[in-house]
Backbone as CSV, one residue per row, in Angstrom:
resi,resn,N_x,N_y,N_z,CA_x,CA_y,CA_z,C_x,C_y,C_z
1,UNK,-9.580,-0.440,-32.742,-9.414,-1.866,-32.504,-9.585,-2.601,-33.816
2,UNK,-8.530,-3.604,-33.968,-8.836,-3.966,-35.467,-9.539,-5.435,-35.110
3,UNK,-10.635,-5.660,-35.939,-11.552,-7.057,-35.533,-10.643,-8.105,-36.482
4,UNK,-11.168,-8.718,-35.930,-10.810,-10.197,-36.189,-11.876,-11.357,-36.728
5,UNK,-11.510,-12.257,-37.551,-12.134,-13.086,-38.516,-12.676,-14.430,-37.457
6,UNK,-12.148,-14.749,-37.254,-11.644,-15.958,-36.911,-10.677,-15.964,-35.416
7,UNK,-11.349,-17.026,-34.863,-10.502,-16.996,-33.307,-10.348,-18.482,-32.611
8,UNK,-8.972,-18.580,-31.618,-8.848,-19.968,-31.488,-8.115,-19.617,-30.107
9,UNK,-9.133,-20.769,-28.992,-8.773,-20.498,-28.008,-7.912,-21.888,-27.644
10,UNK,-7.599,-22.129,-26.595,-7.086,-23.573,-25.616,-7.377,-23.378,-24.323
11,UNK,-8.263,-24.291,-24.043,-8.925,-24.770,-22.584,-7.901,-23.952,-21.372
12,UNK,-7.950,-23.461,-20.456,-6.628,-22.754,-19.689,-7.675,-21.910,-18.391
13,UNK,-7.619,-22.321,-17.260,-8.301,-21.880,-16.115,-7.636,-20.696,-15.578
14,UNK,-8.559,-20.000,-15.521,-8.126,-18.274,-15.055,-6.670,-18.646,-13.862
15,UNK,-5.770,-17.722,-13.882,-4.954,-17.546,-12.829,-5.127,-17.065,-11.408
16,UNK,-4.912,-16.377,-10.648,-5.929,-16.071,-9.903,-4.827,-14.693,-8.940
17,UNK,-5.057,-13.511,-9.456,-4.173,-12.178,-8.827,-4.778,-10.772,-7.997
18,UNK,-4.495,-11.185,-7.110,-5.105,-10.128,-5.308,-3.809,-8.802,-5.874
19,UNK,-4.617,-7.916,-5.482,-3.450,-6.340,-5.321,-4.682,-5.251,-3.857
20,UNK,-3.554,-4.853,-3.285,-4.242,-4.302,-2.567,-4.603,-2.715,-3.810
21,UNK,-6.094,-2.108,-3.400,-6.146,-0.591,-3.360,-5.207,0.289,-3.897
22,UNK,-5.116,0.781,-5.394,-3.677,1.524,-5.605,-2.770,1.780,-5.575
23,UNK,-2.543,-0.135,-5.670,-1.116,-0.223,-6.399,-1.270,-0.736,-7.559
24,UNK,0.230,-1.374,-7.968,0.337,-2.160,-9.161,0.149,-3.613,-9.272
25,UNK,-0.935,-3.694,-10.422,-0.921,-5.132,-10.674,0.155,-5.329,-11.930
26,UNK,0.151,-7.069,-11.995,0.313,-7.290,-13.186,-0.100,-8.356,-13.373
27,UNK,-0.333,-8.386,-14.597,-1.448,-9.718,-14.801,-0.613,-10.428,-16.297
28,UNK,-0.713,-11.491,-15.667,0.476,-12.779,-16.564,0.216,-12.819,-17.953
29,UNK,1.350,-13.187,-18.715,0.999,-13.546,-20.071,1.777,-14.231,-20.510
30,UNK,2.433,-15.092,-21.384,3.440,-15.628,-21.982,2.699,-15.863,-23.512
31,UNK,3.135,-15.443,-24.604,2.232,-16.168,-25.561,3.274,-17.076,-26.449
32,UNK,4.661,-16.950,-26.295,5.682,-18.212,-27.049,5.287,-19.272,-26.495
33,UNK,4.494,-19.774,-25.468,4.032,-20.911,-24.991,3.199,-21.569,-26.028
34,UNK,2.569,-20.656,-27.017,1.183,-21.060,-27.390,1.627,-20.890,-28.913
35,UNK,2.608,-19.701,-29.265,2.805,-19.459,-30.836,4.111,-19.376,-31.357
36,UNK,4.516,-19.617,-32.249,5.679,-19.707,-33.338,5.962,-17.971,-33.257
37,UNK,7.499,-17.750,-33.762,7.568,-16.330,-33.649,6.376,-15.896,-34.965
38,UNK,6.361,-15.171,-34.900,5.027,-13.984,-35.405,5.575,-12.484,-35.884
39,UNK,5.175,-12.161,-36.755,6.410,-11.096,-37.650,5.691,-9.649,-37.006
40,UNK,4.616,-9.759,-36.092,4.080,-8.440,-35.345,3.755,-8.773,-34.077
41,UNK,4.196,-7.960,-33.576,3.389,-8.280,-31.980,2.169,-7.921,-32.196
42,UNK,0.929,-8.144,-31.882,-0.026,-7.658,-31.688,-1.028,-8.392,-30.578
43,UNK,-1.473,-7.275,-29.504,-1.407,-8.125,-28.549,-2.930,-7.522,-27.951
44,UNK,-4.140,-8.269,-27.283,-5.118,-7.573,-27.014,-5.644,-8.539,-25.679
45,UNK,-6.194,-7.285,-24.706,-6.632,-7.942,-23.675,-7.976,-7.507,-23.248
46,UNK,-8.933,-8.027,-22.514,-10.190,-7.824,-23.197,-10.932,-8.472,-21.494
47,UNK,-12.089,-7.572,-21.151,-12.875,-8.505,-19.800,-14.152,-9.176,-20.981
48,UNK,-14.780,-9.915,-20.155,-15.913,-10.611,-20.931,-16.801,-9.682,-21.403
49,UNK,-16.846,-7.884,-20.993,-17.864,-6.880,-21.659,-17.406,-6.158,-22.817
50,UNK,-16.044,-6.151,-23.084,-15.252,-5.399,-23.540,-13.730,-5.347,-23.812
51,UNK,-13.160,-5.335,-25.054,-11.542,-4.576,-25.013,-11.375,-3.895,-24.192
52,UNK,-10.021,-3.523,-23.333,-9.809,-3.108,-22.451,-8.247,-2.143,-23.347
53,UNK,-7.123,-2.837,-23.447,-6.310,-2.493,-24.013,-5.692,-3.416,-25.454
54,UNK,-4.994,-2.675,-26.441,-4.909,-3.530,-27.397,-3.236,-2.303,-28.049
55,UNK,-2.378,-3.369,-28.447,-1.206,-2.905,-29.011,-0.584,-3.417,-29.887
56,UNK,-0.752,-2.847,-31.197,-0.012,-3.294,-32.710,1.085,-3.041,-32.732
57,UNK,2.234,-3.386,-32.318,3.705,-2.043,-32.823,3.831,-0.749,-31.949
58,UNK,3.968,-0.055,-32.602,3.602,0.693,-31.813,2.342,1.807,-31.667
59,UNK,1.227,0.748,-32.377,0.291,1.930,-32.077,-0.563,1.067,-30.546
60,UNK,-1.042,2.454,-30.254,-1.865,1.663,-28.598,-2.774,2.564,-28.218
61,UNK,-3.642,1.431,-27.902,-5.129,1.943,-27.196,-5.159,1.015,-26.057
62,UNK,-6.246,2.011,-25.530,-6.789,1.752,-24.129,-8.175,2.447,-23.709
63,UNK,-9.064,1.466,-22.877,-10.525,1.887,-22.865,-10.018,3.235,-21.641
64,UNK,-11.466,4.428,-21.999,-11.162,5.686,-21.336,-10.712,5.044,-19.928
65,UNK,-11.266,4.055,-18.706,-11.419,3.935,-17.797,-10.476,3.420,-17.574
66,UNK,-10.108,3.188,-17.936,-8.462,2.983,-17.655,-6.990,3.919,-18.359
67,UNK,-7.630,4.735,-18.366,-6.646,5.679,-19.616,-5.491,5.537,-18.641
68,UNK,-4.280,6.070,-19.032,-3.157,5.994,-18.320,-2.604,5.061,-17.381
69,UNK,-3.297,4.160,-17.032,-2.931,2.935,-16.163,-2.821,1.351,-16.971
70,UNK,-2.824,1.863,-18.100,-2.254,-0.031,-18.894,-1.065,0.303,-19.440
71,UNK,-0.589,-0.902,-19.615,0.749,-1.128,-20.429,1.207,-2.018,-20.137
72,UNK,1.815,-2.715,-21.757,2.555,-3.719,-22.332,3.808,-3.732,-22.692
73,UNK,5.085,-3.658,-21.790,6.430,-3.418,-22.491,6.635,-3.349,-23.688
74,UNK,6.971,-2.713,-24.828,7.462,-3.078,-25.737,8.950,-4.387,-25.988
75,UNK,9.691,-3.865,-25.132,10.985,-4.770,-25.464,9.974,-6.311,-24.423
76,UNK,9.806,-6.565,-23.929,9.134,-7.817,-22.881,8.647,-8.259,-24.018
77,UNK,7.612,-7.410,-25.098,6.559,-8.195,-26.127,6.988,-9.098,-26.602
78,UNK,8.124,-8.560,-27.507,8.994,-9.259,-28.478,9.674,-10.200,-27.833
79,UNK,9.804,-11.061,-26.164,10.531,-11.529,-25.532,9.535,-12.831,-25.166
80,UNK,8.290,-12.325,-25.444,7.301,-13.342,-25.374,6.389,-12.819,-24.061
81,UNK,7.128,-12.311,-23.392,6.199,-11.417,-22.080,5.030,-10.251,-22.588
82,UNK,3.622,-10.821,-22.367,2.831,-10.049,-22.658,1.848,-9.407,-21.739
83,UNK,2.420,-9.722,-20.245,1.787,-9.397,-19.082,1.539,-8.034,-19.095
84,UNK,0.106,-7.768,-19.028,-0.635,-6.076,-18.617,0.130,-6.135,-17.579
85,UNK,0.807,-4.951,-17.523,0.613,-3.922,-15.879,-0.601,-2.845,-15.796
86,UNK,-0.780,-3.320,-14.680,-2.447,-2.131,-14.014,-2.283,-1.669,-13.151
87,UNK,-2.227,-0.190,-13.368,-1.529,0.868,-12.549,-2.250,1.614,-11.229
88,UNK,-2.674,1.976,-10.310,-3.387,2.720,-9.435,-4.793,1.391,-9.727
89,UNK,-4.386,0.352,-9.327,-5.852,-0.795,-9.277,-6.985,0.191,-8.299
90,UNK,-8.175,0.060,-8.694,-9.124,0.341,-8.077,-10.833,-0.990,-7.993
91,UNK,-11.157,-0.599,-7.036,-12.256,-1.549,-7.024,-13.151,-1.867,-8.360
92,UNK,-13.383,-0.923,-9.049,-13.755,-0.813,-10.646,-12.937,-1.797,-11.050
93,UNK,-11.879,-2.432,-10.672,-11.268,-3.216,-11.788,-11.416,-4.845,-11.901
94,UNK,-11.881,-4.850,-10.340,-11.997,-6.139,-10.112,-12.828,-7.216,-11.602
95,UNK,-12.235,-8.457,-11.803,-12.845,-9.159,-12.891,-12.314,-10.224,-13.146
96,UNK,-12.349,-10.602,-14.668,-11.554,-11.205,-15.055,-11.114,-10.836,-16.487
97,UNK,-10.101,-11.218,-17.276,-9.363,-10.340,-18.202,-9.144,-11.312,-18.699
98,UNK,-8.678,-11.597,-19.574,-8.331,-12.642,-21.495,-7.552,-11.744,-22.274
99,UNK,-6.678,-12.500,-21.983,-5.190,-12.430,-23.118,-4.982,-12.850,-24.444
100,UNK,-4.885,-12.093,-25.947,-5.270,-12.580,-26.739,-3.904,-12.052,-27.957
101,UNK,-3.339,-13.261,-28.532,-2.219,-12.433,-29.608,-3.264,-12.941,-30.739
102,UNK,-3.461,-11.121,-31.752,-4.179,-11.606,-33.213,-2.653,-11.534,-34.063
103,UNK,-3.081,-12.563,-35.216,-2.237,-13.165,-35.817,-2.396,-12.784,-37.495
104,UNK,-1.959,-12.142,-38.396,-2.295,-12.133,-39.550,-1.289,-12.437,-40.211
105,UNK,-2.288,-13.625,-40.991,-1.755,-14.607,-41.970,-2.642,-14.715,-43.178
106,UNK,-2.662,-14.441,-44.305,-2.438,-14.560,-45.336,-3.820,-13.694,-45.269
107,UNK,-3.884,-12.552,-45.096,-5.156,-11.477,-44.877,-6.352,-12.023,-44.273
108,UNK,-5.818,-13.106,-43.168,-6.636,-13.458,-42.346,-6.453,-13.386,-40.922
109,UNK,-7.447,-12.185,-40.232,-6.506,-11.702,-39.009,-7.243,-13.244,-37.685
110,UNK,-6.344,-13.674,-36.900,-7.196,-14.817,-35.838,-6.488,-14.076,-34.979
111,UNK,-7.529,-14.662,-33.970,-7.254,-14.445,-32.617,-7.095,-15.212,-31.150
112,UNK,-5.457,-15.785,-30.955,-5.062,-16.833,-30.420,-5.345,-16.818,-28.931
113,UNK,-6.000,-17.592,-28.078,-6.145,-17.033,-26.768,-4.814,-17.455,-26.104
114,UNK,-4.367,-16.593,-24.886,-3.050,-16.922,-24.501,-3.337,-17.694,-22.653
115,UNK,-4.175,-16.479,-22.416,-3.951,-16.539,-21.077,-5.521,-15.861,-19.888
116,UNK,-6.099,-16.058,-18.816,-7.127,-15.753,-18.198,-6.686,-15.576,-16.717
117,UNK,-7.251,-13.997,-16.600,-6.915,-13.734,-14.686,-7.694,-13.189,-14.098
118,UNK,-8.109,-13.515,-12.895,-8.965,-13.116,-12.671,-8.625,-11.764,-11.296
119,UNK,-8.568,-11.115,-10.949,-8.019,-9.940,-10.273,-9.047,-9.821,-9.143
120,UNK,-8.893,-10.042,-8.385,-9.267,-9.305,-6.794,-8.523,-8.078,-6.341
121,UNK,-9.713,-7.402,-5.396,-8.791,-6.013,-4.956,-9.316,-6.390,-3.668
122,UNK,-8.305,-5.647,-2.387,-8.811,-5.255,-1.267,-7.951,-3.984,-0.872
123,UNK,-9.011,-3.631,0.575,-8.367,-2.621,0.908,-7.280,-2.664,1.733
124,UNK,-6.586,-1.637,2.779,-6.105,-1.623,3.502,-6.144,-1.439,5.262
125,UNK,-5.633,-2.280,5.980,-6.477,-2.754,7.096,-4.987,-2.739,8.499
126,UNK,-4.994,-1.748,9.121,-4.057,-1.576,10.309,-4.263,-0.985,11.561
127,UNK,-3.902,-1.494,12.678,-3.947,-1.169,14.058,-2.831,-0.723,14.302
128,UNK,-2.971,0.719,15.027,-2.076,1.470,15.713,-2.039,2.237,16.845
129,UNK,-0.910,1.897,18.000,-1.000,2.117,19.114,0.103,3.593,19.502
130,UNK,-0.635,4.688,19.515,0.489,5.751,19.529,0.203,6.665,21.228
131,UNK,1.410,7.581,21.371,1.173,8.578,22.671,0.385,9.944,22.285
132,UNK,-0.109,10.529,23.395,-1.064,11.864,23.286,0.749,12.876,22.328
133,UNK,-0.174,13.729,21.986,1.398,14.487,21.372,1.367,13.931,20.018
134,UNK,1.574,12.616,19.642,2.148,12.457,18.578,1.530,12.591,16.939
135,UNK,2.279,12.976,15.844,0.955,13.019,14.829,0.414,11.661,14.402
136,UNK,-0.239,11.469,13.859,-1.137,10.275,12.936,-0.641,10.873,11.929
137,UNK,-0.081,9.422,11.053,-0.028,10.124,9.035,-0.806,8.909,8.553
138,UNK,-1.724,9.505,7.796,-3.077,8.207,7.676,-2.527,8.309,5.788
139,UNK,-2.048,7.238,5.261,-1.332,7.443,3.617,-2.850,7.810,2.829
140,UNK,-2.867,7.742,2.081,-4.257,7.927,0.902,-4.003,6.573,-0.104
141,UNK,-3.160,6.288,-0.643,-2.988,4.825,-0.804,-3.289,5.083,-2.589
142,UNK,-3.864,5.782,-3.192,-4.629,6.595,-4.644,-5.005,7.605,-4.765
143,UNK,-4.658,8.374,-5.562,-5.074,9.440,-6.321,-6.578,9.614,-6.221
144,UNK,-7.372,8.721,-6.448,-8.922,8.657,-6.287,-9.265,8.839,-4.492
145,UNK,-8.417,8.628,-3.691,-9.250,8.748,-2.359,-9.832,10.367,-2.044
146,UNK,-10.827,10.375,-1.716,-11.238,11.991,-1.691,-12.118,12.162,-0.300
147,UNK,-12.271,11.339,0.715,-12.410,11.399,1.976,-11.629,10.884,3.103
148,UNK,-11.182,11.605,4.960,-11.289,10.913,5.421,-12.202,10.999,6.479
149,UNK,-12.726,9.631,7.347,-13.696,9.932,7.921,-13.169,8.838,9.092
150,UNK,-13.810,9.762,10.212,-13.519,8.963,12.041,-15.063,8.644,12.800
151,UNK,-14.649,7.769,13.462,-15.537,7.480,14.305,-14.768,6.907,15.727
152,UNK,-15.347,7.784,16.777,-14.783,7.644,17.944,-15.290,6.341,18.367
153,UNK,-14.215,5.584,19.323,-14.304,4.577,20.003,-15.440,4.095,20.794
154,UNK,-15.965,5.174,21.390,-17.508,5.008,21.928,-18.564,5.410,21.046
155,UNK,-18.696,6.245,20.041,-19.633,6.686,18.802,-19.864,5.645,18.051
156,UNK,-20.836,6.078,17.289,-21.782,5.501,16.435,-22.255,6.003,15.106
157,UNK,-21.067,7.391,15.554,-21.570,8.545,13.841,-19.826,8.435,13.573
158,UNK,-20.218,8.473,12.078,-19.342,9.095,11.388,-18.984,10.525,10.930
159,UNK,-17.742,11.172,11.280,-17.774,12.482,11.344,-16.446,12.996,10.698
160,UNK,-16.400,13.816,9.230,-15.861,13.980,7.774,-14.783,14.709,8.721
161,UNK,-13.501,14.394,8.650,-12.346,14.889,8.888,-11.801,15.878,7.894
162,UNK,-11.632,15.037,7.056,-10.829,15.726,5.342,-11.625,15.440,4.391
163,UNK,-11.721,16.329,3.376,-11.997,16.444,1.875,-10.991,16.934,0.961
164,UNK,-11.110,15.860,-0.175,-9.883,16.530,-1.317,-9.980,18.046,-1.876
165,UNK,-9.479,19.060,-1.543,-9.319,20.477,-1.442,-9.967,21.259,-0.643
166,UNK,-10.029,20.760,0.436,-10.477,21.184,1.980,-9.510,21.168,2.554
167,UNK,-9.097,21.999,2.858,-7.525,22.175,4.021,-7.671,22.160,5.636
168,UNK,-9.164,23.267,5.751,-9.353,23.704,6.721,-10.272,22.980,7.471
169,UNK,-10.700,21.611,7.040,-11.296,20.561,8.138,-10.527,20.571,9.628
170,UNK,-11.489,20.519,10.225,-11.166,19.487,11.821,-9.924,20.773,12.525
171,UNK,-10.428,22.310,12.554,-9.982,23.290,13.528,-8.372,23.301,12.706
172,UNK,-8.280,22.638,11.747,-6.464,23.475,11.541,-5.495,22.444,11.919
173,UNK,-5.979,21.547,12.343,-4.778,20.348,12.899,-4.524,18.873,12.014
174,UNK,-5.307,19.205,10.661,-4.797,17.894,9.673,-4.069,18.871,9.223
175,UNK,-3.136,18.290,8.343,-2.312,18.914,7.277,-2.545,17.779,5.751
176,UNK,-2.530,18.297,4.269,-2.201,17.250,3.466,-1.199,17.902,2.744
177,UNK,-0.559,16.449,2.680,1.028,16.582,2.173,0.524,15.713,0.835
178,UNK,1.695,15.373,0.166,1.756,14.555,-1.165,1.087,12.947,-0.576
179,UNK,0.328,12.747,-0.590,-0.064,11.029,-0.521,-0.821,10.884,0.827
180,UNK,-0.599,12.050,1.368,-0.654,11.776,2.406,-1.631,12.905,3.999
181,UNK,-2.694,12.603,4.623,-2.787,13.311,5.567,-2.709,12.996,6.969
182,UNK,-2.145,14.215,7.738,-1.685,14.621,9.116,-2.394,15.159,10.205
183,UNK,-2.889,13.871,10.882,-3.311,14.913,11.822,-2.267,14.998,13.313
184,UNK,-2.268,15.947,13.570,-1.185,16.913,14.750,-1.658,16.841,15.612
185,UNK,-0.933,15.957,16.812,-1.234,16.981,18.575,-1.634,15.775,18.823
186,UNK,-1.749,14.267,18.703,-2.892,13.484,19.370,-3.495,13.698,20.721
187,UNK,-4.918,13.351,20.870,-5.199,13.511,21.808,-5.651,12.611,22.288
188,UNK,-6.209,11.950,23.429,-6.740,10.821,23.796,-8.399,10.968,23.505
189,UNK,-9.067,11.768,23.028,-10.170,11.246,22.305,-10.070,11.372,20.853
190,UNK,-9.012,11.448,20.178,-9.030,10.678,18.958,-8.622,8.947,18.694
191,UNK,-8.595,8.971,19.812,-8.838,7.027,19.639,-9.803,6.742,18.661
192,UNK,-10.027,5.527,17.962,-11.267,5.361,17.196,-10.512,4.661,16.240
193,UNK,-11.288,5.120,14.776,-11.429,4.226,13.660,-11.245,5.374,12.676
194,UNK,-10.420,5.259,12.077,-10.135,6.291,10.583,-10.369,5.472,8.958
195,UNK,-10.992,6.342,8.373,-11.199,5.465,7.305,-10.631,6.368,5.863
196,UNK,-10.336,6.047,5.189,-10.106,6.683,3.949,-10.801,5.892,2.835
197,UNK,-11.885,6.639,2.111,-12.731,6.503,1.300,-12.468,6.652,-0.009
198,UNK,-12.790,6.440,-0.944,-12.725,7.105,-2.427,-13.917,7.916,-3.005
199,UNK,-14.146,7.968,-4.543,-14.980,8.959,-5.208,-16.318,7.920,-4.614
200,UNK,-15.942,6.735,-4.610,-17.587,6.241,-4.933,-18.215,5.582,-2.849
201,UNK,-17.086,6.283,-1.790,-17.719,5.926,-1.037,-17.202,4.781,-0.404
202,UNK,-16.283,3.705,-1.138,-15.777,2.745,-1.129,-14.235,2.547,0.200
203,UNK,-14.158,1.999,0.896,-13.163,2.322,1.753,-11.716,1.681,1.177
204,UNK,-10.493,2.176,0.879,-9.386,2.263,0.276,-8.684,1.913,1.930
205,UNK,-8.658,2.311,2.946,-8.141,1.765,4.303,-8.554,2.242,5.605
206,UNK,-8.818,1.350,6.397,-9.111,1.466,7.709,-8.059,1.505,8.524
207,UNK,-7.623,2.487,9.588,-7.013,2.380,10.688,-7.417,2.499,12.147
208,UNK,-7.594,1.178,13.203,-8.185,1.766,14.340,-7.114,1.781,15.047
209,UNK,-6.865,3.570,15.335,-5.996,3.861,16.375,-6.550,3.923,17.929
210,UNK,-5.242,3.689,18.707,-5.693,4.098,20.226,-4.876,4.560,20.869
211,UNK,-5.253,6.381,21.546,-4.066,7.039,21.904,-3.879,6.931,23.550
212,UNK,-2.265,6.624,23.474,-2.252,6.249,24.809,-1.389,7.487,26.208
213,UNK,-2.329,7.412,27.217,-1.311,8.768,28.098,-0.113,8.003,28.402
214,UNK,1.246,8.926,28.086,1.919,8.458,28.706,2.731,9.908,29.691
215,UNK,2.952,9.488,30.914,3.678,10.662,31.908,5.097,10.862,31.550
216,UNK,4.931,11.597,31.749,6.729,12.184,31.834,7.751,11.841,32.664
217,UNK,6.699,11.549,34.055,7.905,10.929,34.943,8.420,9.370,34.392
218,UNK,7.358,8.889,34.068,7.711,7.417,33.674,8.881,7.678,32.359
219,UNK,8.903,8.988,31.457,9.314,8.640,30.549,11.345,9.207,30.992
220,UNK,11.134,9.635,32.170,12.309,10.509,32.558,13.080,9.049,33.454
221,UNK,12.176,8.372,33.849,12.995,6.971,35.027,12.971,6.185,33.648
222,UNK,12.316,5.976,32.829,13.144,5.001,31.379,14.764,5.013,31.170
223,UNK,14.587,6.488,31.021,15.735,7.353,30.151,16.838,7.226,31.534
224,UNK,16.822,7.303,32.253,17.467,6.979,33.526,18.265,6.295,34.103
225,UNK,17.469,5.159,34.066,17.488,3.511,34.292,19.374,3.231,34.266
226,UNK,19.588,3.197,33.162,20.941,2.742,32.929,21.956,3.968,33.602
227,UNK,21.669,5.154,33.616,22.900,6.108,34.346,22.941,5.830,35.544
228,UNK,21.292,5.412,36.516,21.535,5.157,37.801,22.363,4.280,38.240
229,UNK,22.203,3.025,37.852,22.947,1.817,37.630,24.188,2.217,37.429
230,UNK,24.787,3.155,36.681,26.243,2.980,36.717,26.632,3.535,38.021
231,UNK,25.769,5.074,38.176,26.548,6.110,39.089,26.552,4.997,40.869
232,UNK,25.555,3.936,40.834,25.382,3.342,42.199,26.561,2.153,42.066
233,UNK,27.077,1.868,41.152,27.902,0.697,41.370,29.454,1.719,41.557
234,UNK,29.677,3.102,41.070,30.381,4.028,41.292,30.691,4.167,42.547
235,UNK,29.774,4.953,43.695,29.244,5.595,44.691,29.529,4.099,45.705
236,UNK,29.425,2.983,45.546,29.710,1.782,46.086,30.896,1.355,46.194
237,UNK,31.635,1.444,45.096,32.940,1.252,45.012,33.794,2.493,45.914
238,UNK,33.620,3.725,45.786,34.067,4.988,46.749,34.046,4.733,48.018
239,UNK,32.812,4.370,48.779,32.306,4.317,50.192,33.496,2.878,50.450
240,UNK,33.316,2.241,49.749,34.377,0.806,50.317,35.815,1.341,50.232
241,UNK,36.286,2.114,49.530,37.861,2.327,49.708,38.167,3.413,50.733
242,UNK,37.012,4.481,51.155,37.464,5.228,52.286,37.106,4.555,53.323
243,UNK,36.168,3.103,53.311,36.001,2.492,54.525,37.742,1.706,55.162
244,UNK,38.203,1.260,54.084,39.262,0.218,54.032,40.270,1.305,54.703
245,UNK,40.219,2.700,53.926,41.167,3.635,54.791,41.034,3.637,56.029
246,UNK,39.913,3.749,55.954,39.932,4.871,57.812,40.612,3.376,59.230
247,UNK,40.158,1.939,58.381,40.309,1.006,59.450,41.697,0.219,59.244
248,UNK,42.144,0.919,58.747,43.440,0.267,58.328,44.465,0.586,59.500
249,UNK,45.097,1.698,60.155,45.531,2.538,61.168,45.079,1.596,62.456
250,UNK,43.438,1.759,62.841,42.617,0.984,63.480,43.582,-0.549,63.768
251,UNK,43.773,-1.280,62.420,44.020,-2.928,62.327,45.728,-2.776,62.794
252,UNK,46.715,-2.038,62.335,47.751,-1.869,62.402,48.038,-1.917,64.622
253,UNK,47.441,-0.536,64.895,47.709,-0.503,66.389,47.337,-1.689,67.194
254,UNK,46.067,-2.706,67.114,45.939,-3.413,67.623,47.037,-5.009,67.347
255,UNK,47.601,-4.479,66.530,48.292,-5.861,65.848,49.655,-5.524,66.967
């Protein structure tokens, strides 16, 4: 990180940017608002404890805790767009962040403030109404989620479904796929509350499902419905033209 001499801010009230749980943020910047073109990009963004990420040209850093999840377009820089993207957001990130272009002029490096955001995270929060039979695909939502955990509709305990490289939780009937785990066969006491957790315990999304019986006969008179209806307006139309026959002979002799 190269320090700076000298620094100059302008009064400017944080922005204010929600992302759910592992996705993408991006957090605003414009700095041609504030500066004359400038013969380097150099661009640094920083929470009130610490640099966070910082990019000269093309050299670039980024604090470990965020390794792989910052970045500053190159072609956007030079366009005046200096908005961080923040990749797989996690609750760790929540804050606020300061946007800063340093400026060197005449071997005097300053540091112009551009821009302030303040980032909220939440999790993820859904109700779902499915039949016995069908699977549940509960997403993971991040790379960091490493539990899931249920609690039945009448319970009061929580009881560990999945672990990240645990296959064989819960008798053989989750499966994990890419992003994602399966559990197979619903049954009507997996009604309840599913949660998917992360490293620190933290819940990434809640789902309270409720599995519902449904019969077969009901599902066979659904499927039905419309053939009966045709074959009876059919079967109606038949009975009236051999009626019209048979009394026709009948109408003739008496005439």
């Amino acid at each position: 990180i190269v320090g700076c001499v000298a620094s100059s801010s302008l009064p400017s009230g944080p922005l204010s940017i929600s992302s759910p749980v592992g996705s993408q943020a991006i957090l605003p910047c414009k700095w041609k608002s504030q500066l004359d073109n400038v013969p380097v990009c150099h661009i640094l963004w920083q929470t009130p404890d610490a640099p966070v990420f910082e990019q000269n040209g093309e050299q670039r850093w980024q604090a470990s805790e965020f390794e792989g999840r910052l970045e500053v377009p190159g072609e956007k820089l030079w366009e005046g767009d200096c908005s961080l993207i923040l990749r797989d957001v996690q609750f760790g990130d929540v804050g606020l962040y300061e946007s800063f272009m340093v400026v060197d002029r005449k071997r005097r490096k300053r540091r112009v403030f551009i821009q302030s955001v303040h980032l909220s995270v939440y999790d993820h929060k859904s109700k779902l109404s499915m039949g016995m039979g069908e699977d549940l695909v509960l997403t993971l939502h991040t790379p960091q989620a490493m539990r899931v955990v249920f609690q039945g509709r009448n319970s009061t305990e929580w009881k560990v479904l999945w672990m990240r490289g645990d296959g064989k939780v819960n008798g053989g009937r989750l499966e994990e796929a890419e992003g994602v785990v399966v559990l197979r066969g619903l049954r009507l006491d997996n009604s309840g509350t599913y949660k998917v957790l992360d490293s620190h315990g933290l819940s990434v999304s809640t789902v309270k499902l409720t599995v519902e019986e449904v019969a077969k006969t009901q599902k066979i008179i659904h499927i039905q419905d419309k053939p009966v209806g045709k074959s009876t307006v059919y079967r109606s139309s038949s009975l009236l033209i051999v009626f019209v026959l048979l009394i026709s002979p009948l109408i003739q002799h008496l005439v």
